[in-house]
C-alpha positions in Angstrom: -1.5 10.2 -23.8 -3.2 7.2 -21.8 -1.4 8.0 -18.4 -3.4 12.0 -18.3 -6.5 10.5 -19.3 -9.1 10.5 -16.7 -10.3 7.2 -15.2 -13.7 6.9 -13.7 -12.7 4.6 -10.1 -16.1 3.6 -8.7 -17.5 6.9 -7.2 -14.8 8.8 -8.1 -13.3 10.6 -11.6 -9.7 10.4 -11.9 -8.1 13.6 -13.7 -5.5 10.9 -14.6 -3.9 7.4 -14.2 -1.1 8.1 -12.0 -1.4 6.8 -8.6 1.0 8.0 -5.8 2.0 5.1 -4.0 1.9 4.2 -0.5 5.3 4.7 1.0 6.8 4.6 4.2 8.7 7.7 4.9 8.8 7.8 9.0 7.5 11.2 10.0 5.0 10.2 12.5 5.8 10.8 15.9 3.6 8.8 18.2 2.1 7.5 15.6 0.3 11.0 14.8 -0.1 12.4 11.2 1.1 16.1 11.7 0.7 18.9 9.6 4.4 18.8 7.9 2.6 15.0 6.4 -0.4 17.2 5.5 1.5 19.5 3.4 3.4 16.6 2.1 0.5 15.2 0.7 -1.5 17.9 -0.5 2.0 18.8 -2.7 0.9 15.7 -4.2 -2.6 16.1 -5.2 -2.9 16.3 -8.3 -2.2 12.6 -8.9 -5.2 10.8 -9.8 -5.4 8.9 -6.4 -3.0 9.1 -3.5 -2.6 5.7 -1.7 -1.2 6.9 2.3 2.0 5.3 3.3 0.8 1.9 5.5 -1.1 2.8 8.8 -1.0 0.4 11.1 -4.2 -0.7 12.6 -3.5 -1.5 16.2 -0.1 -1.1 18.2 0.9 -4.5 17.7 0.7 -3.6 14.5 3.8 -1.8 14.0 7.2 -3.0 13.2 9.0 0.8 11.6 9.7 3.9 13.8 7.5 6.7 13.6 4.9 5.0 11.5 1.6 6.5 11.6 -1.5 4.7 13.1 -5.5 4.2 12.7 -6.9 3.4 15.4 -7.3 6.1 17.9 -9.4 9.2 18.1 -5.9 11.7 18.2 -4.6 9.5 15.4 -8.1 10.2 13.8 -7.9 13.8 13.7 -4.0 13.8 12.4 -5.5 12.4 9.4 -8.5 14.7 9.2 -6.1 17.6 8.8 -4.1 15.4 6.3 -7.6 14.7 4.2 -8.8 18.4 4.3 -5.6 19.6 3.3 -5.9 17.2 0.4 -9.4 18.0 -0.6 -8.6 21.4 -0.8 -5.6 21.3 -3.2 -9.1 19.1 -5.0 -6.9 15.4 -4.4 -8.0 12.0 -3.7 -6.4 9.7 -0.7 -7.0 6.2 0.4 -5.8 5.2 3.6 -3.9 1.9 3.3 -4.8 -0.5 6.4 -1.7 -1.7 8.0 -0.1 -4.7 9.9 3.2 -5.7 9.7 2.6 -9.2 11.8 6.2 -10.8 12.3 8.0 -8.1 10.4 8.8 -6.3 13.9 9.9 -6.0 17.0 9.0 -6.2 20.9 10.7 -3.0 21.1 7.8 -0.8 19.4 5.0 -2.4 21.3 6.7 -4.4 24.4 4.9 -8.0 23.1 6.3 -10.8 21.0 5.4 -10.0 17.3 2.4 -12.6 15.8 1.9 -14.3 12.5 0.3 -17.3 11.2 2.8 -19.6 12.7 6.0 -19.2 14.7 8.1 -18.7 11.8 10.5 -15.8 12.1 11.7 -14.0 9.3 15.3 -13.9 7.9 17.5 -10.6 8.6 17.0 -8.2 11.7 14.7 -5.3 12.7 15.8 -1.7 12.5 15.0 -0.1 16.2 16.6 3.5 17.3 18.4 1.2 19.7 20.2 -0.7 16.1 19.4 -3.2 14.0 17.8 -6.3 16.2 17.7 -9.7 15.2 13.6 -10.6 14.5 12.0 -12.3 17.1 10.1 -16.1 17.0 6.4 -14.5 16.3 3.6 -15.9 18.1 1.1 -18.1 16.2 -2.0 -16.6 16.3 -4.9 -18.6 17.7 -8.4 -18.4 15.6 -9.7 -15.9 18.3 -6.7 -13.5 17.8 -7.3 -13.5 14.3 -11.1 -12.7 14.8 -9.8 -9.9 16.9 -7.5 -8.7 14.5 -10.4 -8.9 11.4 -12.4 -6.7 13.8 -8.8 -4.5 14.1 -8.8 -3.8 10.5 -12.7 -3.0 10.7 -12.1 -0.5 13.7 -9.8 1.0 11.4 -11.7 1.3 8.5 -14.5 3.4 10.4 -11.6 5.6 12.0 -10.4 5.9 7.8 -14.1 7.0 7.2 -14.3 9.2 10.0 -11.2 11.2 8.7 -13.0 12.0 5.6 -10.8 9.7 3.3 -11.9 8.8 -0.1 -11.3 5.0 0.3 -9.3 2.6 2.2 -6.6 0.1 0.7 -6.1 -3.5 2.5 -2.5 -3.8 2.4 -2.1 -8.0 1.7 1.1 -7.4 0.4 5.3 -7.0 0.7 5.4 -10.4 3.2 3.3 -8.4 6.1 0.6 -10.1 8.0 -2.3 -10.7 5.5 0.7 -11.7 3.3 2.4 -14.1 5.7 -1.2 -16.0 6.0 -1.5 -16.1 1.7 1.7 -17.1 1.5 3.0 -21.2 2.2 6.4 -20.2 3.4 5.1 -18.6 6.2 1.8 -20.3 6.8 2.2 -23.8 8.0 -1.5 -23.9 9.9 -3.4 -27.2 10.1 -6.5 -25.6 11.1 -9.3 -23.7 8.5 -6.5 -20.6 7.9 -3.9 -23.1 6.9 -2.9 -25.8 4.2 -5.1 -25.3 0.8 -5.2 -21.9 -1.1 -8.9 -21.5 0.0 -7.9 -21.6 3.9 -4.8 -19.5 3.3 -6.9 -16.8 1.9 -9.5 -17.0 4.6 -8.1 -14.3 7.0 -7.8 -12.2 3.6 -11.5 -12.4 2.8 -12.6 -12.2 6.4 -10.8 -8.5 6.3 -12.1 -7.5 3.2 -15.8 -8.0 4.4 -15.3 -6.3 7.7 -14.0 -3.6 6.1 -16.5 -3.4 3.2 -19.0 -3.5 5.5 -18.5 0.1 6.8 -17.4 1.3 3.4 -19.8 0.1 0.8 -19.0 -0.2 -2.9 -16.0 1.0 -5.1 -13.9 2.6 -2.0 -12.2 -0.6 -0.8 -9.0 -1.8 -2.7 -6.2 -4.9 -2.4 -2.7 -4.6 -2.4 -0.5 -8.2 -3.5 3.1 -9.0 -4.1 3.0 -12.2 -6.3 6.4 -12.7 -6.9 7.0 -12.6 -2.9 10.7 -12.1 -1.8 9.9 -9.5 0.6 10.8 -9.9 4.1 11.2 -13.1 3.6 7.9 -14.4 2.2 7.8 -17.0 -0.5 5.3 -19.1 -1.8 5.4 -23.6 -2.7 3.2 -22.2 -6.3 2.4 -18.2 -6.2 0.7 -18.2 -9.5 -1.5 -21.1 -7.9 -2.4 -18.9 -4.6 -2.9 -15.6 -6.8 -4.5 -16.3 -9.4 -6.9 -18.1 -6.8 -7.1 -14.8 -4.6 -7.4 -12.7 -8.0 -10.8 -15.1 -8.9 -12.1 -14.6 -5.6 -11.6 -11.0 -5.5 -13.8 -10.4 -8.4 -17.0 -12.2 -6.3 -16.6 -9.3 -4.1 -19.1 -7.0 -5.1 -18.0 -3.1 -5.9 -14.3 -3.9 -5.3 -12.6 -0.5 -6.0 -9.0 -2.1 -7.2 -6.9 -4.9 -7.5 -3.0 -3.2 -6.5 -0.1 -5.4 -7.6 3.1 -4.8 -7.0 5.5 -6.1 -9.1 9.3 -7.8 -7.9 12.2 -5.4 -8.1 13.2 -4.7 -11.2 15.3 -2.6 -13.7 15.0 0.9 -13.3 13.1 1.1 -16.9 10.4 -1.1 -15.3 8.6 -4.4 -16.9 9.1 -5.0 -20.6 8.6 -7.4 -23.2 11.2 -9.8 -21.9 9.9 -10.4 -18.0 7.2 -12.5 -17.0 5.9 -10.4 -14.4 2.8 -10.3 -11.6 0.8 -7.5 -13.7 0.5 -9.7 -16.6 -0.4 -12.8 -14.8 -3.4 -11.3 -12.7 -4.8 -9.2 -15.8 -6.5 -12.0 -17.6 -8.2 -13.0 -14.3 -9.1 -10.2 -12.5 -12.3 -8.3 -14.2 -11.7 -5.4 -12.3 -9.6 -2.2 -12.4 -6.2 -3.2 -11.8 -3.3 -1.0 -11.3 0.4 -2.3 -11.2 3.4 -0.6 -9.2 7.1 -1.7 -9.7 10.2 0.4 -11.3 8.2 2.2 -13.5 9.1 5.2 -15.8 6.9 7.6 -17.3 7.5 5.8 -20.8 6.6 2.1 -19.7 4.0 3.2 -17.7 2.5 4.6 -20.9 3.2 1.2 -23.0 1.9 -0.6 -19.9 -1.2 1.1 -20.6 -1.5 0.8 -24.3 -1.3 -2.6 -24.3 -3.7 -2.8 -21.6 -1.4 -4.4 -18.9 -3.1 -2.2 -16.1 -6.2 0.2 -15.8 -3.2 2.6 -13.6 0.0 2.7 -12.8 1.8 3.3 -9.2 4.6 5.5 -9.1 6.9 5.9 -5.9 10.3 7.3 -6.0 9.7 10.1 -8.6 6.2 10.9 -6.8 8.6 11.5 -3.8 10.0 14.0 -5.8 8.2 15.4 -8.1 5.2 16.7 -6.3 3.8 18.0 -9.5 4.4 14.7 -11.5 1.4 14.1 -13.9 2.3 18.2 -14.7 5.8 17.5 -15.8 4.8 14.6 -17.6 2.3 16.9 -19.4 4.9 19.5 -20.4 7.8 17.5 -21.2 9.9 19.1 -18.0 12.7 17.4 -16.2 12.5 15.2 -13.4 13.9 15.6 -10.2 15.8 12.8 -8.8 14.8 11.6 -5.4 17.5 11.2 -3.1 17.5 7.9 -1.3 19.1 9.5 1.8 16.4 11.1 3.2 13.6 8.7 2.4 13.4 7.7 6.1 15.0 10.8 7.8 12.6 12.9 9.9 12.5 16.8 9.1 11.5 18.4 5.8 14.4 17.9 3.8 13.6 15.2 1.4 9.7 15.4 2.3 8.1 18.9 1.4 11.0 20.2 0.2 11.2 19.1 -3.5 10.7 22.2 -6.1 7.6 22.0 -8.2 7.4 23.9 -11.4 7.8 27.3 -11.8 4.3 28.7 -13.3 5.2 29.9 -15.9 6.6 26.4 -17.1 3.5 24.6 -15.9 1.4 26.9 -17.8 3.5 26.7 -21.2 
């Protein structure tokens, strides 16, 4: 079976091609991995790379309650105990670098959110005070966004320092990198707007900062083709990602393209869907791995047929800590339960049952 193969990524050998999938799940207080997200993790280790939940790189970065952050010394050494707790159950972890741009709220952070231009999003921010219609964002001028590039490298050193195995640049879902790639959002006339190339600039920009303190094969991208989250759309998104997708494989010792496919059926892509993974496979040269609604079997197919290098599971990583070991012996799945995705506590976090040993060894 393709999916429990190992997979050499760069530095690292995979003991399979599952990937845990960053996921938001809100059990950060201040912004401060604690040890409850340390076990939660290190329940999940045996998946061939764990990508964190999005960590935001700065305080204005933040648009979700209780999101963990990157860019502070206590934040730092939250994830330290969340890397050695990982290491020791023999795991891999990423950290994915973070900014939600417009996609918040002057509530988390007491400043009007910023994006590319003063384009606020459709729908309302969720705040412990209730939902909260988004604010107008503040365009950013072209020293912001050399602040922020220098954000995301500040980040990726504080990443490095916590001993993690990699960092992922999160460019996708309609957050900031995304709101830059992306027309909809992005109506610039200076070198970050207008053309595919200037759109993309901020994008590339990050990705050398943060290369430059991590080197080759520990730095991956994260994009959302098909758009449509938090309100992000694109005039011709096969034009902008196939572009980005080109570009991406100049950059030398990229670990990972990450796409992440529209919402779809509960059995995943098939035959029948045009979809982001099969659009960016014949262009990018690089190890690509593709999350979106997938089960166990298409993930399998996807693989056969060569669709992706590895495949991103969320929901049934949430709970099944011991996925890729189920998978191996045939045993049921639990079924996450959507309640308690964003609850704080243990219930619904580190509370999922893993397999009796006996089963696991049969």
């Amino acid at each position: 079976m393709k999916l429990l193969e190992s997979y050499r990524l760069g530095p690292l050998l995979l003991p399979n091609r599952l990937v845990m999938a960053p996921l938001t799940r809100n059990r950060a207080p201040d912004g401060v991995p604690n040890e409850m997200i340390a076990t939660y993790y290190a329940q999940r280790a045996s998946a061939g790379l764990i990508v964190s939940e999005g960590t935001q790189v700065a305080p204005l970065g933040q648009g979700y309650q209780d999101t963990p952050g990157i860019y502070s010394d206590e934040q730092r050494d939250g994830w330290r105990r969340v890397t050695d707790a990982v290491h020791a159950a023999k795991g891999r972890i990423f950290a994915q670098l973070w900014h939600v741009g417009r996609v918040s709220h002057s509530y988390y952070h007491g400043q009007t959110p910023v994006a590319p231009s003063a384009i606020a999003p459709e729908g309302k921010a969720y705040t412990p005070e209730g939902m909260k219609p988004y604010e107008t964002p503040r365009a950013l001028s072209t020293a912001d966004i050399r602040e922020i590039v220098d954000l995301f490298r500040h980040a990726a050193t504080i990443a490095k320092d916590a001993k993690f195995d990699g960092v992922e640049i999160h460019s996708a879902n309609g957050y900031l990198i995304d709101q830059f790639l992306q027309s909809g959002s992005n109506q610039r006339n200076d070198e970050y707007g207008g053309s595919v190339e200037n759109r993309s600039r901020f994008l590339f920009e990050i990705v050398d900062a943060v290369k430059s303190v991590w080197g080759d094969g520990r730095v991956g991208v994260r994009v959302s083709p098909a758009g449509g989250m938090n309100g992000i759309h694109d005039a011709n998104p096969e034009e902008t990602f196939t572009y980005v997708a080109r570009r991406l494989n100049d950059v030398p010792g990229l670990a990972y393209l990450h796409v992440v496919e529209a919402p779809v059926p509960s059995e995943g892509p098939d035959d029948h869907a045009v979809c982001a993974t099969d659009m960016l496979r014949p262009v990018f040269k690089g190890t690509l791995i593709s999350t979106g609604g997938y089960t166990p079997e298409t993930a399998e197919q996807a693989l056969e047929k060569g669709r992706a290098d590895l495949i991103g599971f969320g929901k049934l990583f949430i709970a099944n800590p011991d996925l890729p070991e189920r998978i191996r012996t045939g045993a049921p799945l639990n079924n996450p339960d959507s309640k308690t995705f964003y609850t704080p506590g243990e219930h619904g976090y580190v509370d999922y049952p893993s397999l009796e040993p006996a089963h696991a060894g049969s």
